[in-house]
MDTraj code that builds the backbone (N, CA, C; nanometers):
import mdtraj as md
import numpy as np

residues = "UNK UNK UNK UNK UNK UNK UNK UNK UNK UNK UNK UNK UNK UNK UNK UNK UNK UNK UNK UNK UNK UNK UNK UNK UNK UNK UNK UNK UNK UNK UNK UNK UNK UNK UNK UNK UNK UNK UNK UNK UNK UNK UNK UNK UNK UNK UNK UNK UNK UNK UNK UNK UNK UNK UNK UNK UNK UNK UNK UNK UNK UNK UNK UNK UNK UNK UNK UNK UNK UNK UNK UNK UNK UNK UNK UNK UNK UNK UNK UNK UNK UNK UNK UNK UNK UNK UNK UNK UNK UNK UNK UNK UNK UNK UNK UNK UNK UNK UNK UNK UNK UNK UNK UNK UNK UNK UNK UNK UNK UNK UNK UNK UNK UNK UNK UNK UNK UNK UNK UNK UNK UNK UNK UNK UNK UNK UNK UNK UNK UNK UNK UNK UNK UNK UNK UNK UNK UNK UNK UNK UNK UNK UNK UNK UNK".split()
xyz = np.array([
    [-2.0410, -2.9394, -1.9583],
    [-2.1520, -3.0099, -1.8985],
    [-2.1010, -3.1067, -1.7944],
    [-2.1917, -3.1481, -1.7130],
    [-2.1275, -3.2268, -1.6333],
    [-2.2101, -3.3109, -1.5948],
    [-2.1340, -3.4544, -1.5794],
    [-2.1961, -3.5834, -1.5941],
    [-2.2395, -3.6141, -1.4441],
    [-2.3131, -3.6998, -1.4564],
    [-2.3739, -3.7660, -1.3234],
    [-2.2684, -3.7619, -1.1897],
    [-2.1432, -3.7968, -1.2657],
    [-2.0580, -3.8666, -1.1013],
    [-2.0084, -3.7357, -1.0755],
    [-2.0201, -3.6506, -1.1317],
    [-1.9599, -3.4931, -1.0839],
    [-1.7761, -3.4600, -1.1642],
    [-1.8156, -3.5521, -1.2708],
    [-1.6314, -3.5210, -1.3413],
    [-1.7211, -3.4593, -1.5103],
    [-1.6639, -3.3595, -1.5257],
    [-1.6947, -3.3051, -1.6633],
    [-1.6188, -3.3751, -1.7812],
    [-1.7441, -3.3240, -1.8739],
    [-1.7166, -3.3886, -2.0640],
    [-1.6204, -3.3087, -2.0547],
    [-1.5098, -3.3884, -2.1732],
    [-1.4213, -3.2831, -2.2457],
    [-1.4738, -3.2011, -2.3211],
    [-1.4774, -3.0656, -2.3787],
    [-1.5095, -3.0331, -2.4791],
    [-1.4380, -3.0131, -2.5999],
    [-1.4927, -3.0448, -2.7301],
    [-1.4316, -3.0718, -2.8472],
    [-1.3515, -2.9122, -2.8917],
    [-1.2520, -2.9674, -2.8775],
    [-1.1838, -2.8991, -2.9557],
    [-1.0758, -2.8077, -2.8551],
    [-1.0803, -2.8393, -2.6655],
    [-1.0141, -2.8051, -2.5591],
    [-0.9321, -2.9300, -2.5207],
    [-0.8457, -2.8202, -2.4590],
    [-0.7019, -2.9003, -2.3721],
    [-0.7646, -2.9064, -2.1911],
    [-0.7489, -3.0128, -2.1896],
    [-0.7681, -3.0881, -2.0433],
    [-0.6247, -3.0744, -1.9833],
    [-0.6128, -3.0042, -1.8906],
    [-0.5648, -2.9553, -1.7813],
    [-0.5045, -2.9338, -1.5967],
    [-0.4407, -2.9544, -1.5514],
    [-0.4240, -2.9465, -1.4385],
    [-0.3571, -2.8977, -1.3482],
    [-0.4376, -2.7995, -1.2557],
    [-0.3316, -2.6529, -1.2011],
    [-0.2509, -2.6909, -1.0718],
    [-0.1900, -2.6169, -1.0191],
    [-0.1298, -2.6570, -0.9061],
    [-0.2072, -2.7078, -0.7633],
    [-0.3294, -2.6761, -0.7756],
    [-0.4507, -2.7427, -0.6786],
    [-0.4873, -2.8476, -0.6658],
    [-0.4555, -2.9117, -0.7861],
    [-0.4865, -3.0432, -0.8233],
    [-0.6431, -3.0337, -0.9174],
    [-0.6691, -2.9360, -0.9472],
    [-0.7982, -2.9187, -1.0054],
    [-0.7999, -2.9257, -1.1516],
    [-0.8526, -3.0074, -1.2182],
    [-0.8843, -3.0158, -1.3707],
    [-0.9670, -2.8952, -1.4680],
    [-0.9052, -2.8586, -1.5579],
    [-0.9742, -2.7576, -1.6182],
    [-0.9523, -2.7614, -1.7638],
    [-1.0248, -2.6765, -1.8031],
    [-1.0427, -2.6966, -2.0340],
    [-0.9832, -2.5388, -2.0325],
    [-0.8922, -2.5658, -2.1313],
    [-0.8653, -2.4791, -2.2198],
    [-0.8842, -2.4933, -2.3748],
    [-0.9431, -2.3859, -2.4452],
    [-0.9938, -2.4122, -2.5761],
    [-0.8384, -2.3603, -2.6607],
    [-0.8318, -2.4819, -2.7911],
    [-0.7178, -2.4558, -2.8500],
    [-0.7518, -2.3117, -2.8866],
    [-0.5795, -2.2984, -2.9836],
    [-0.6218, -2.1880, -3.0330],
    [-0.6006, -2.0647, -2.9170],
    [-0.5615, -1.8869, -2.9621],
    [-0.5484, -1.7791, -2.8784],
    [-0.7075, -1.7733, -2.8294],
    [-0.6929, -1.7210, -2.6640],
    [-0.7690, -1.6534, -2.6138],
    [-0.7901, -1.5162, -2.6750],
    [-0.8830, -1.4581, -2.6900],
    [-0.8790, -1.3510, -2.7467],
    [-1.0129, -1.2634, -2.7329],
    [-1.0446, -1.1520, -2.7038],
    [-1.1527, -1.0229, -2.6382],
    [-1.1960, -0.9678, -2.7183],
    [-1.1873, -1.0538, -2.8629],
    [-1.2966, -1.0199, -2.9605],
    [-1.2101, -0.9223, -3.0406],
    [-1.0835, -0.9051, -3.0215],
    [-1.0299, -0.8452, -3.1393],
    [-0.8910, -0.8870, -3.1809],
    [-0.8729, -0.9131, -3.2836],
    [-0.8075, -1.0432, -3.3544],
    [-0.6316, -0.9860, -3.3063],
    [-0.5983, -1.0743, -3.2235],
    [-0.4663, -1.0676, -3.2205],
    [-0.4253, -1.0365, -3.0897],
    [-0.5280, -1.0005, -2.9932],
    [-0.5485, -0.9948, -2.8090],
    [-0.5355, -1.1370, -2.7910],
    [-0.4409, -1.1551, -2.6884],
    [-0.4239, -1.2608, -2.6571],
    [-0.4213, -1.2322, -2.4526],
    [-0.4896, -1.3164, -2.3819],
    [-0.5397, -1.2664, -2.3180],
    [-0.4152, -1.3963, -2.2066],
    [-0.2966, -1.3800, -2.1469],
    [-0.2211, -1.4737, -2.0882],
    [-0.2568, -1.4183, -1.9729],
    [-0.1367, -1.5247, -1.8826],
    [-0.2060, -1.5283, -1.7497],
    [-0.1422, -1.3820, -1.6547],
    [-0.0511, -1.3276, -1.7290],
    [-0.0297, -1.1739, -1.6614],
    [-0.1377, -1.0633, -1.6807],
    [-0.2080, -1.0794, -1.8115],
    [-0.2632, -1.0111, -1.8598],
    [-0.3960, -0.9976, -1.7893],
    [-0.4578, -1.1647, -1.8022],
    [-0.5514, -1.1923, -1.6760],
    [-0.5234, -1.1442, -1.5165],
    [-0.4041, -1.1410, -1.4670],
    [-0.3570, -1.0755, -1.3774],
    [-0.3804, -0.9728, -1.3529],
    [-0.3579, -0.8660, -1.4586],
    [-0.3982, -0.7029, -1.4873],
    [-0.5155, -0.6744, -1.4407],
    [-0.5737, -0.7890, -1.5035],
    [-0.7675, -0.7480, -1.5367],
    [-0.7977, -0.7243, -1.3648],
    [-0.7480, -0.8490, -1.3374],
    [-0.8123, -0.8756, -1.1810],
    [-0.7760, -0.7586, -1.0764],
    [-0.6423, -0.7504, -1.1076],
    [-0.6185, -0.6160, -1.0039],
    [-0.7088, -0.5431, -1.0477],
    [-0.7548, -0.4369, -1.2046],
    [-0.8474, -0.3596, -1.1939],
    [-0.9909, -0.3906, -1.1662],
    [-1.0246, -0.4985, -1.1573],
    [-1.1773, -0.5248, -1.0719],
    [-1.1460, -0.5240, -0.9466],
    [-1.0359, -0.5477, -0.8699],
    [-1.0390, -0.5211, -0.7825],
    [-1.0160, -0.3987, -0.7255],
    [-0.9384, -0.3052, -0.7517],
    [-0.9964, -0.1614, -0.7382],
    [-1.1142, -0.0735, -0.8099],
    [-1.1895, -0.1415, -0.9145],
    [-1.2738, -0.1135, -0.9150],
    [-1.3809, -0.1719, -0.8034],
    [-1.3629, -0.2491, -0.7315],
    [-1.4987, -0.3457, -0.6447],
    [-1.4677, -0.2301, -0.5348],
    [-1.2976, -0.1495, -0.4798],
    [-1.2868, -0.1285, -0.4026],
    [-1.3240, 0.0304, -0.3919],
    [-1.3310, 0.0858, -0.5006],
    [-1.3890, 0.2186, -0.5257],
    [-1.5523, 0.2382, -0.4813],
    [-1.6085, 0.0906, -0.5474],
    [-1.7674, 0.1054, -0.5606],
    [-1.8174, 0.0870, -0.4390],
    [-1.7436, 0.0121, -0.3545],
    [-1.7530, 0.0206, -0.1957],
    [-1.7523, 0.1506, -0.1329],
    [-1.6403, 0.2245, -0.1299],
    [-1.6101, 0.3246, -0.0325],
    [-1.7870, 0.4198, -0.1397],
    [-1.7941, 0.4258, -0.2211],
    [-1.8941, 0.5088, -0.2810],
    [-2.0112, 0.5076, -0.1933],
    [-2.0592, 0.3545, -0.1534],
    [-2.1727, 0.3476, -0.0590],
    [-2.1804, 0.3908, 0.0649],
    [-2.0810, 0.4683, 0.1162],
    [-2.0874, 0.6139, 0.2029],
    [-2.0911, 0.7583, 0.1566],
    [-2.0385, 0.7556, -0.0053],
    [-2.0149, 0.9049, -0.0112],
    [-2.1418, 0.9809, 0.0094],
    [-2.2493, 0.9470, 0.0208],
    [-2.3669, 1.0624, 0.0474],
    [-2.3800, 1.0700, 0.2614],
    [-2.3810, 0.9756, 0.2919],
    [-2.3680, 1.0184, 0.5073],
    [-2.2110, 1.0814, 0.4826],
    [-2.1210, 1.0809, 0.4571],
    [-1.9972, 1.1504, 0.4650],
    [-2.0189, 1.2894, 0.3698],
    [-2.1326, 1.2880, 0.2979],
    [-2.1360, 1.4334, 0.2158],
    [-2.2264, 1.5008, 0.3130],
    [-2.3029, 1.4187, 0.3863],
    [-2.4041, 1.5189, 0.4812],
    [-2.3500, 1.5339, 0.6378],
    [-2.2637, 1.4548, 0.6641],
    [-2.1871, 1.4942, 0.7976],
    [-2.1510, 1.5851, 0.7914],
    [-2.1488, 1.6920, 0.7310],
    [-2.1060, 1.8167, 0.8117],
    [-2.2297, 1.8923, 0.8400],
    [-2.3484, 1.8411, 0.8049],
    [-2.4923, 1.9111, 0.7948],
    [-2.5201, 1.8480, 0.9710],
    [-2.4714, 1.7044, 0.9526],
    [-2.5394, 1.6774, 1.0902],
    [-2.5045, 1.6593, 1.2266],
    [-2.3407, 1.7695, 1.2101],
    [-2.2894, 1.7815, 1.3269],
    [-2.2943, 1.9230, 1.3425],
    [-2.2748, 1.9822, 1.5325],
    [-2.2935, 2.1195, 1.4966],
    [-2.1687, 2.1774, 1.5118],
    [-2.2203, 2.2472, 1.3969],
    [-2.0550, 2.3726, 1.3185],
    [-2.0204, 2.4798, 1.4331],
    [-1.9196, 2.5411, 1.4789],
    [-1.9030, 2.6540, 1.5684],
    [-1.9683, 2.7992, 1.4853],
    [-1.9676, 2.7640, 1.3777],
    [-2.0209, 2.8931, 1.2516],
    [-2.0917, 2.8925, 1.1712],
    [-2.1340, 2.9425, 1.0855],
    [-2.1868, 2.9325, 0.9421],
    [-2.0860, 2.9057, 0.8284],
    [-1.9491, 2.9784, 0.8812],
    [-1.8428, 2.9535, 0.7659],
    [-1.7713, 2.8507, 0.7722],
    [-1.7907, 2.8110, 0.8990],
    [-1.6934, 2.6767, 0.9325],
    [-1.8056, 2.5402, 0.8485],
    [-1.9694, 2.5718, 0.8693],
    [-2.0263, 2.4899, 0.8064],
    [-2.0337, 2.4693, 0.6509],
    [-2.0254, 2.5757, 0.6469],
    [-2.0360, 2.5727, 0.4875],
    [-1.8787, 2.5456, 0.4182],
    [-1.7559, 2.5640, 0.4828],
    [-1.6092, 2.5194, 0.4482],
    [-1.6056, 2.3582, 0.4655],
    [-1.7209, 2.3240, 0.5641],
    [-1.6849, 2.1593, 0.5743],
    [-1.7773, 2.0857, 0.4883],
    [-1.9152, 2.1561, 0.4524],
    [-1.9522, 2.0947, 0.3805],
    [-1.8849, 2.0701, 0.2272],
    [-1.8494, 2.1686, 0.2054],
    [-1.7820, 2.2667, 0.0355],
    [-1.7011, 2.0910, 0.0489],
    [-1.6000, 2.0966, 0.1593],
    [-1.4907, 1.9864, 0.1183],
    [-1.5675, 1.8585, 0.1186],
    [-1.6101, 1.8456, 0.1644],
    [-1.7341, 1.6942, 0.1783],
    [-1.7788, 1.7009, -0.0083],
    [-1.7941, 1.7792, -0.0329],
    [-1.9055, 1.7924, -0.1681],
    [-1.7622, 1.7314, -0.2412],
    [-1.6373, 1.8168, -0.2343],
    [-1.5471, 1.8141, -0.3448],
    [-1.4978, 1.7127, -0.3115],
    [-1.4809, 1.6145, -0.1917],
    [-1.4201, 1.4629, -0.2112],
    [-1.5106, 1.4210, -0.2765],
    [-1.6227, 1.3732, -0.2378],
    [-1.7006, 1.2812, -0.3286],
    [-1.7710, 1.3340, -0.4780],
    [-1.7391, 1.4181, -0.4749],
    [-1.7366, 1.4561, -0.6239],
    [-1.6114, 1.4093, -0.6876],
    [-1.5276, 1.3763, -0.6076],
    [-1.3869, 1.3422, -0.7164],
    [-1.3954, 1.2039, -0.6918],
    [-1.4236, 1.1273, -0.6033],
    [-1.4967, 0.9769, -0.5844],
    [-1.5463, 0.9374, -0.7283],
    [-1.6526, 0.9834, -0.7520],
    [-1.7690, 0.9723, -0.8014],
    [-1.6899, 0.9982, -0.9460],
    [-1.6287, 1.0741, -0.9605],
    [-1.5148, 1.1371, -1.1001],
    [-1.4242, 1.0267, -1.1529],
    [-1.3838, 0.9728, -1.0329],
    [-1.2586, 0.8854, -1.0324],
    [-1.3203, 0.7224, -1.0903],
    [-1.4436, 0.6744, -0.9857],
    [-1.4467, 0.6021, -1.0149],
    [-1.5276, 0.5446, -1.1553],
    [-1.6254, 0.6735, -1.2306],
    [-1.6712, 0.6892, -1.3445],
    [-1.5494, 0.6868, -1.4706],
    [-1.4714, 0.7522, -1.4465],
    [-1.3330, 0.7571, -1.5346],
    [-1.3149, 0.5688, -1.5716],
    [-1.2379, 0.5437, -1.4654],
    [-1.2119, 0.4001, -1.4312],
    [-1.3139, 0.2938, -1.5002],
    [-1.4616, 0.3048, -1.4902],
    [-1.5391, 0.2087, -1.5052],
    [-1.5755, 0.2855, -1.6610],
    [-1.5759, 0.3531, -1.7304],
    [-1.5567, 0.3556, -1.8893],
    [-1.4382, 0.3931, -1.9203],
    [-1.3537, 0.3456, -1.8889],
    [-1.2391, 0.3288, -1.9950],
    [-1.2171, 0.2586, -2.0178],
    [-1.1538, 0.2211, -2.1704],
    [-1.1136, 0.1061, -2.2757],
    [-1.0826, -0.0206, -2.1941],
    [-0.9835, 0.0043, -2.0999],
    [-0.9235, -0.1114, -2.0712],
    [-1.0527, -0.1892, -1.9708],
    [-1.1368, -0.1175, -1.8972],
    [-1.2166, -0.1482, -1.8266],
    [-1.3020, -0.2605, -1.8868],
    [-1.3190, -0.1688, -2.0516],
    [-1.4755, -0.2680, -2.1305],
    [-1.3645, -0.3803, -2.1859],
    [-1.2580, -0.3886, -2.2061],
    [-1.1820, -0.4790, -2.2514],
    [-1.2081, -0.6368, -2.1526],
    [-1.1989, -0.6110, -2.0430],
    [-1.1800, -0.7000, -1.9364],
    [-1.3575, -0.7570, -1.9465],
    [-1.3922, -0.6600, -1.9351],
    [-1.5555, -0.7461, -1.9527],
    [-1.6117, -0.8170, -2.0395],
    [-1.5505, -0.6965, -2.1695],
    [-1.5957, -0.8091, -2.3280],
    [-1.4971, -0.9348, -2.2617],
    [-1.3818, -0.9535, -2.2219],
    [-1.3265, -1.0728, -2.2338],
    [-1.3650, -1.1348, -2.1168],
    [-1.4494, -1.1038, -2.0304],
    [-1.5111, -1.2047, -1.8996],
    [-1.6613, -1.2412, -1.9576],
    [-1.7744, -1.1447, -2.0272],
    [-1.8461, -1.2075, -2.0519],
    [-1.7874, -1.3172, -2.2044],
    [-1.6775, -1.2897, -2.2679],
    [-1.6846, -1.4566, -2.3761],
    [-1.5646, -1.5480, -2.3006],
    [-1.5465, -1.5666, -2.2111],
    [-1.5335, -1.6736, -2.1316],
    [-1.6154, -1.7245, -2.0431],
    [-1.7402, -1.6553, -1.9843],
    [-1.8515, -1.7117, -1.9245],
    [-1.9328, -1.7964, -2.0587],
    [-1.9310, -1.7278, -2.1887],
    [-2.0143, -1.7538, -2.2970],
    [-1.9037, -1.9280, -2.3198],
    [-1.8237, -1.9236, -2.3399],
    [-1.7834, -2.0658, -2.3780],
    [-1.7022, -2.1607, -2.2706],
    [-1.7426, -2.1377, -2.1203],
    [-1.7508, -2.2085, -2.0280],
    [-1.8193, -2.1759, -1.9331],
    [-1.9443, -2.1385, -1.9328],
    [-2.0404, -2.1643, -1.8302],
    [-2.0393, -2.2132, -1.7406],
    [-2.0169, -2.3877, -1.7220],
    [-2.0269, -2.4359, -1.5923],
    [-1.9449, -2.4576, -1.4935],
    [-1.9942, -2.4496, -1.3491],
    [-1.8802, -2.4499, -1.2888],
    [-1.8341, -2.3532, -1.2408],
    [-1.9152, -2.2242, -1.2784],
    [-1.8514, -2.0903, -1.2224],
    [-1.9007, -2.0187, -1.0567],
    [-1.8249, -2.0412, -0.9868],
    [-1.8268, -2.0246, -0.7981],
    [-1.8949, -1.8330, -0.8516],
    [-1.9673, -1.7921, -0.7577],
    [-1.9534, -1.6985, -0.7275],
    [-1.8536, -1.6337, -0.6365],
    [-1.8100, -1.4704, -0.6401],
    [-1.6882, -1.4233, -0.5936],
    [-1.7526, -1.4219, -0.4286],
    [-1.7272, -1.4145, -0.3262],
    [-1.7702, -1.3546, -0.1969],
    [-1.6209, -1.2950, -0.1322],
    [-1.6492, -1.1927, -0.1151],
    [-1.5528, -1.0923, -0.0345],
    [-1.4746, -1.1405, 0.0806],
    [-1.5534, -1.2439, 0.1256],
    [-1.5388, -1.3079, 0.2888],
    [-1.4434, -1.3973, 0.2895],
    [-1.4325, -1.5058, 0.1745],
    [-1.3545, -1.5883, 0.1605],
    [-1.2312, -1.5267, 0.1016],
    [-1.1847, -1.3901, 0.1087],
    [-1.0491, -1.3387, 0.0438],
    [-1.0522, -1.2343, 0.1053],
    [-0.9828, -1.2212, 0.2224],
    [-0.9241, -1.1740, 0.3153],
    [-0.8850, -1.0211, 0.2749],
    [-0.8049, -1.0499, 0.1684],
    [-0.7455, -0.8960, 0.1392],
    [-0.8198, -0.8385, 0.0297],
    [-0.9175, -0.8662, 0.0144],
    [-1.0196, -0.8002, -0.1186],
    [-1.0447, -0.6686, -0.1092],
    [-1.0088, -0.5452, 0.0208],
    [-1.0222, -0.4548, 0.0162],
    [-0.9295, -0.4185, 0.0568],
    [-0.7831, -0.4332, 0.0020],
    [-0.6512, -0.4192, 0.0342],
    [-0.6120, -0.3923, -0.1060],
    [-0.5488, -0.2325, -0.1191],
    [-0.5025, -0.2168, -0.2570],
    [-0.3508, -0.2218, -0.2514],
    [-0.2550, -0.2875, -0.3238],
    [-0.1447, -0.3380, -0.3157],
    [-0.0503, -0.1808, -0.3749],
    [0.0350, -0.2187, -0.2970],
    [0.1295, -0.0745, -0.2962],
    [0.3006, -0.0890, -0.4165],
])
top = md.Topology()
chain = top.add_chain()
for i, resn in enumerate(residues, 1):
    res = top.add_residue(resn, chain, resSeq=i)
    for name in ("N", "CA", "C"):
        top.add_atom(name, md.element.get_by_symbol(name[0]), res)
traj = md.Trajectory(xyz[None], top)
């Protein structure tokens, strides 16, 4: 919660904190943990998570073309019928493996892991949470090699 002058309550039973920003923050005693006893959720691990939201954010992006890139070959003109139907065929089978890839990715274990453990850290620190914007992080659609 946060008090009038804009400096937050401690909360009972958290460690008061301070990162290299100079910014104050709570950590609750006791393991972090994703709801199953003995996950301990450190700051590499948190690391992990983030790279995979971030190729997941970067998958769900390129997706919001795969249908004008599945019909570009419909709406340019083909020299043939076979040449049209060979460019469409490959148009169909990228974004069918798009669409494969990034479904795989967004139900698997490790995927729901990261969420059960983002929604119970929204659940026992709520306030204070910035929304993400793409704009202010430069390389957000930069997948690291």
């Amino acid at each position: 919660m946060s008090q009038s002058n804009g400096q937050q309550r401690p909360v009972p039973g958290s460690n008061t904190s301070t990162n290299s920003n100079g910014q104050t923050g709570q950590q609750r005693a006791g393991p972090n943990t994703s709801g199953q006893a003995g996950e301990v959720w450190d700051e590499e691990r948190l690391e992990q998570g983030l790279e995979r939201l971030k190729e997941l954010h970067i998958q769900l992006r390129s997706l919001r073309t795969c249908i004008p890139r599945l019909l570009e070959p419909l709406t340019t003109k083909q020299p043939s019928p076979e040449s049209l139907f060979r460019e469409f065929t490959e148009s169909t089978r990228v974004g069918t493996k798009e669409v494969q890839e990034f479904k795989h990715l967004m139900g698997d274990e490790e995927t729901n892991k990261i969420f059960a453990q983002a929604r119970k850290s929204r659940a026992e620190n709520p306030d204070n949470i910035k929304p993400w914007r793409a704009m202010d992080h430069p390389d957000a659609f930069t997948r690291r090699t």
